[in-house]
C-alpha positions, 0 to 999 in steps of 0.5 A: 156760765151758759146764761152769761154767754147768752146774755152776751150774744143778746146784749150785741143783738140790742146794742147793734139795732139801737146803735148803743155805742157804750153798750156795744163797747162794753161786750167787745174786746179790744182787739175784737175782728168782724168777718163777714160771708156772703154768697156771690160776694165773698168775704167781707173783713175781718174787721179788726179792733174795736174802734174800726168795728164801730165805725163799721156799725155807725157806716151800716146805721147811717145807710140802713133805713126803717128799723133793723132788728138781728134776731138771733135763735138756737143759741148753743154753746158750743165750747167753754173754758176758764178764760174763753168760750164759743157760742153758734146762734141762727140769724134772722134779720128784718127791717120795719119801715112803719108800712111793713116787715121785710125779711132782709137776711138768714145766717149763721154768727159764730162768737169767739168770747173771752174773759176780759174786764171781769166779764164775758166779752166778744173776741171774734165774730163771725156770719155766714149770711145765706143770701146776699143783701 
């Protein structure tokens, strides 16, 4: 189960950068919620259900420029069960603007998973960035 829920946490990361929509849906509940912290800024959200969140990405695709990437390391599971599952994972997020690589933001997600459509799917996301962007 382990490897399928880390699959899931790299589909998101692909999905997002590519702004891959059908690819994004499929590892998304329905009733999905995004929130966001950012120091000096407060909370950001939740951003609640799936058409919301993708019009979240879409807004955030449209006011990005060069090429972001979210990286995401030291993926631990940190609960499982049957039907849901939580997963941690560090965030290093950069831009490449053809002329350089720009460190853009640390953090820290946190992934609710639940089983849904005879797989793994996000329930809940959450990230503490460590710096404002």
């Amino acid at each position: 189960m382990t490897a399928e829920l880390h699959q899931v946490v790299a589909a998101y990361a692909h999905a997002l950068d590519e702004l891959d929509v059908p690819a994004l849906e499929a590892v998304l509940t329905d009733d999905t919620t995004w929130t966001f912290t950012m120091p000096g800024r407060g909370t950001l959200g939740p951003v609640a259900g799936r058409p919301a969140v993708l019009g979240f990405v879409r807004d955030g695709h449209a006011a990005e420029t060069g090429k972001v990437r979210h990286h995401l390391g030291n993926v631990v599971v940190t609960a499982s069960g049957a039907a849901t599952a939580g997963v941690r994972a560090y965030l290093l997020q950069t831009r490449n603007t053809g002329e350089g690589v720009q460190m853009l933001s640390t953090g820290v997600y946190t992934f609710g998973l639940r089983r849904s459509g005879g797989g793994w799917r996000i329930a809940e996301l959450t990230l503490a960035l460590d710096n404002a962007l």
